[in-house]
TIPAFI-77875 format. One line per 4 residues: number of its first residue (from 1); their letters; for each residue x, y, z of N, C-alpha, C, CB. Coordinates in Angstrom, 1 decimal. Glycine has a CB too. Layout:
BEGIN
NUM) a) X:Y:Z:X:Y:Z:X:Y:Z:X:Y:Z; ... .
END
This chain:
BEGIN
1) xxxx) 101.0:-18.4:9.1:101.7:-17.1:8.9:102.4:-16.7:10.1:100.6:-16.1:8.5; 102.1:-17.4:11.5:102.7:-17.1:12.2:104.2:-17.2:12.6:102.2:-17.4:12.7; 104.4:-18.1:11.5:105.9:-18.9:11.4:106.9:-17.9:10.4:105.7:-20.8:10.6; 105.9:-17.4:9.8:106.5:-16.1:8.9:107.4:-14.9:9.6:105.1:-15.2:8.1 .
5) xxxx) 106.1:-14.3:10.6:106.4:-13.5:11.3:107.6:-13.5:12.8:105.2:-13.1:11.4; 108.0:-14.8:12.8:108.8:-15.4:14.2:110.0:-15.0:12.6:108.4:-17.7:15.1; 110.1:-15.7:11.4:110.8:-16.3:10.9:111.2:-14.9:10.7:110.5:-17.3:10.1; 110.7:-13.5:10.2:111.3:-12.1:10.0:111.8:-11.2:11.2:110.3:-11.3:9.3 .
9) xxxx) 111.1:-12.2:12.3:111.9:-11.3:13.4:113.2:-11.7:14.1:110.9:-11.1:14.5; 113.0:-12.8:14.0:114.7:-13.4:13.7:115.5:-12.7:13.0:114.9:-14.8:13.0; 115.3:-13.4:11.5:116.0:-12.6:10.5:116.7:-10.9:10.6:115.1:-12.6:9.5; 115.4:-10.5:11.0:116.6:-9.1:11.8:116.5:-8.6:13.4:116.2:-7.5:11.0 .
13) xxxx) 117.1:-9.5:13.8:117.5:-9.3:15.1:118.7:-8.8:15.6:117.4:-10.3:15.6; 119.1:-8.2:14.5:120.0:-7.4:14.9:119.8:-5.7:14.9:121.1:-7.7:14.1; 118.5:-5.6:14.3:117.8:-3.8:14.1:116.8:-4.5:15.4:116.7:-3.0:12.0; 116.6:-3.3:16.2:115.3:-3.1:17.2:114.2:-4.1:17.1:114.6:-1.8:16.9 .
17) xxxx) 113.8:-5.2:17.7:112.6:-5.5:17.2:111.4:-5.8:18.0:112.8:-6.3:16.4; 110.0:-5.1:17.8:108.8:-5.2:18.5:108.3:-6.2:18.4:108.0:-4.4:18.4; 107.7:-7.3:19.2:106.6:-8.2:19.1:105.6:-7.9:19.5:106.7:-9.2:19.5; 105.4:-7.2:20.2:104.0:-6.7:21.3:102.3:-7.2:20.3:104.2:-4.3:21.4 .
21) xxxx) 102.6:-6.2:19.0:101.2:-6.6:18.1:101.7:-6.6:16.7:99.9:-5.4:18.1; 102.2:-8.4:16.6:103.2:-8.5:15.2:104.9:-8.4:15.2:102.8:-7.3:14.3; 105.2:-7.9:14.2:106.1:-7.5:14.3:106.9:-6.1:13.6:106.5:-8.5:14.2; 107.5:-5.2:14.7:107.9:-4.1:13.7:109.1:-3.8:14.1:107.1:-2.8:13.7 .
25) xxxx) 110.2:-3.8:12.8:111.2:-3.4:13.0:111.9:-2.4:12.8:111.7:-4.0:12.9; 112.9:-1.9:13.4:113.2:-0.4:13.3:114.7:-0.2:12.6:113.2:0.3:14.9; 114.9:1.0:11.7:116.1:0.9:11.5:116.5:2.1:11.6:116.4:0.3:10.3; 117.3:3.0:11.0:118.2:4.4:11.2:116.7:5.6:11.0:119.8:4.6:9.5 .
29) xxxx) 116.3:5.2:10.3:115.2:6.6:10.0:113.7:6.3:9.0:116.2:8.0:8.9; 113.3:4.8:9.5:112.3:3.9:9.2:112.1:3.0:9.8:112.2:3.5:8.2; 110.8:2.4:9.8:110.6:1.2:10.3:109.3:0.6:9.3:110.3:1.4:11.9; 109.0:-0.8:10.0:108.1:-1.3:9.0:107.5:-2.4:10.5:109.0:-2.1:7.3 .
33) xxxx) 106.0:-2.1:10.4:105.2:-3.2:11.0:104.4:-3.9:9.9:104.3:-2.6:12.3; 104.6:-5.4:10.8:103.4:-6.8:10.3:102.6:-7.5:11.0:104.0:-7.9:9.7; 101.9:-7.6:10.7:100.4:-8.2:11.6:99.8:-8.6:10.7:99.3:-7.1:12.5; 99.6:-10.1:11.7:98.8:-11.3:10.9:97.3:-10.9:10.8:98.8:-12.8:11.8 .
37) xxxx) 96.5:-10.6:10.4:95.0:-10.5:10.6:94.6:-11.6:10.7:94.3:-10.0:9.6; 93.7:-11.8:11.7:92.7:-12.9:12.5:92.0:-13.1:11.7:91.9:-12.6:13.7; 91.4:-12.0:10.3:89.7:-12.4:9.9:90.0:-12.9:8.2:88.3:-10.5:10.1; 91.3:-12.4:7.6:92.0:-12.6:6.2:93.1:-13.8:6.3:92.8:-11.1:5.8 .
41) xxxx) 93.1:-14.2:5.7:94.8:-14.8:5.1:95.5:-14.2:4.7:95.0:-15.6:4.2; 95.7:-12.6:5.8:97.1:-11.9:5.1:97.9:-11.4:5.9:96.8:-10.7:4.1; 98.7:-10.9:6.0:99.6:-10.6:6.6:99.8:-8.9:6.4:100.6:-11.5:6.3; 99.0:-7.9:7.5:99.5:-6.6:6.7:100.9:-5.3:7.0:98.3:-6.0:6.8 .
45) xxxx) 101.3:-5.1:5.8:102.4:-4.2:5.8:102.6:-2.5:5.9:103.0:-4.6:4.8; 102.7:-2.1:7.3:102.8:-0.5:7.4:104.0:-0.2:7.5:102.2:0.3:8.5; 104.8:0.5:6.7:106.2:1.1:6.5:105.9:2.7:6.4:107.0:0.6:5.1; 107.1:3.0:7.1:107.3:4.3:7.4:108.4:5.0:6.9:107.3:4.6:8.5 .
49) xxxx) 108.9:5.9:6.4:110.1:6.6:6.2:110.2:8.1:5.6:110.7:5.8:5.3; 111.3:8.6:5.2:111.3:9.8:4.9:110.6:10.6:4.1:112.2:10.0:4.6; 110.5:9.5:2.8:109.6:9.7:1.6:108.8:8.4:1.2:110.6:10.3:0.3; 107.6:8.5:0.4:106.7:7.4:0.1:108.2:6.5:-0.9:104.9:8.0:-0.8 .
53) xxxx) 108.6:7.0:-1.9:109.7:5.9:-2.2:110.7:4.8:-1.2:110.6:6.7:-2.9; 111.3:5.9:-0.4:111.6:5.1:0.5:110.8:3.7:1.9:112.0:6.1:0.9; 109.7:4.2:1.5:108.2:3.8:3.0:107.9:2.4:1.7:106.1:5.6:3.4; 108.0:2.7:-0.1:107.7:1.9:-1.1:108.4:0.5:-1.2:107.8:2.5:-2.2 .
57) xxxx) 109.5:1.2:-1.3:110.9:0.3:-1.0:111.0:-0.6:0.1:112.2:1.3:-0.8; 110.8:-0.3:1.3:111.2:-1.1:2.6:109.8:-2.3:2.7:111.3:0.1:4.3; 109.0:-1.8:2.2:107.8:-2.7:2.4:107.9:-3.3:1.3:106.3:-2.2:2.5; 108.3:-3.0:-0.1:108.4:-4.2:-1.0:109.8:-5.5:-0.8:108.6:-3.5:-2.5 .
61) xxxx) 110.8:-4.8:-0.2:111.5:-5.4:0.6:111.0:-6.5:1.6:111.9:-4.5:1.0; 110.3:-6.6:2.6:109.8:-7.2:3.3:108.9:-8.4:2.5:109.1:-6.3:4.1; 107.9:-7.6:1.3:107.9:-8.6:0.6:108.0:-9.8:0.1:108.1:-8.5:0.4; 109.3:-9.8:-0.6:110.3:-10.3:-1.0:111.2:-11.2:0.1:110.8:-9.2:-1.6 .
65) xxxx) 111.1:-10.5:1.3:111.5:-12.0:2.1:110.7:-13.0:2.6:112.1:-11.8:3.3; 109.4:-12.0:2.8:107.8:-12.7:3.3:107.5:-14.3:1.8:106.1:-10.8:3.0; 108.0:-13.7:0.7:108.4:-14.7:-0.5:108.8:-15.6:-0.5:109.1:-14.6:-1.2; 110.1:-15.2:0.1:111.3:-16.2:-0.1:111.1:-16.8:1.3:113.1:-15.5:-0.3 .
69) xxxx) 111.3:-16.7:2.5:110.2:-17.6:3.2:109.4:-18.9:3.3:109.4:-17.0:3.2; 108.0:-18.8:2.4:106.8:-19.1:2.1:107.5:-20.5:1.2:105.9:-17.9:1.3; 108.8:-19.8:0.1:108.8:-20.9:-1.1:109.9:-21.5:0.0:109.3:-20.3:-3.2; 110.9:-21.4:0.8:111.6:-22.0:1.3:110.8:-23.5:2.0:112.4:-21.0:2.1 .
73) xx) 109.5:-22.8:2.8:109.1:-24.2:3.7:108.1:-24.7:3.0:108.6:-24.0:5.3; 107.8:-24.0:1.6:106.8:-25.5:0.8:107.4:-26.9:0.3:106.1:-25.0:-0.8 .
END
């Protein structure tokens, strides 16, 4: 999963991006952090934004690349 999270912080390296714990990237008036958990096989997703639709949206987004990803290097 670690190859996931290198692989999304590339992918937007052009918005702000934290590695410190995971990865969280920032955009105009949201952001979204991911962190591998040590004790699960998951990867977890905190998004932030104006409204829960919007905070819904950017994390299902992430998703959806975390997806496309996964099926690219099987």
């Amino acid at each position: 999963m670690v190859g996931v999270l290198a692989t999304l912080a590339e992918r937007y390296s052009n918005q702000p991006v934290n590695t410190t714990d995971g990865v969280k990237i920032s955009f105009d008036r949201e952001w979204v952090h991911l962190r591998k958990s040590y004790t699960e096989p998951i990867i977890r997703i905190i998004a932030e934004s104006n409204s829960h639709a919007s905070a819904d949206h950017l994390a299902n987004k992430l998703i959806t690349d975390i997806r496309e990803i996964i099926n690219t290097n099987s």
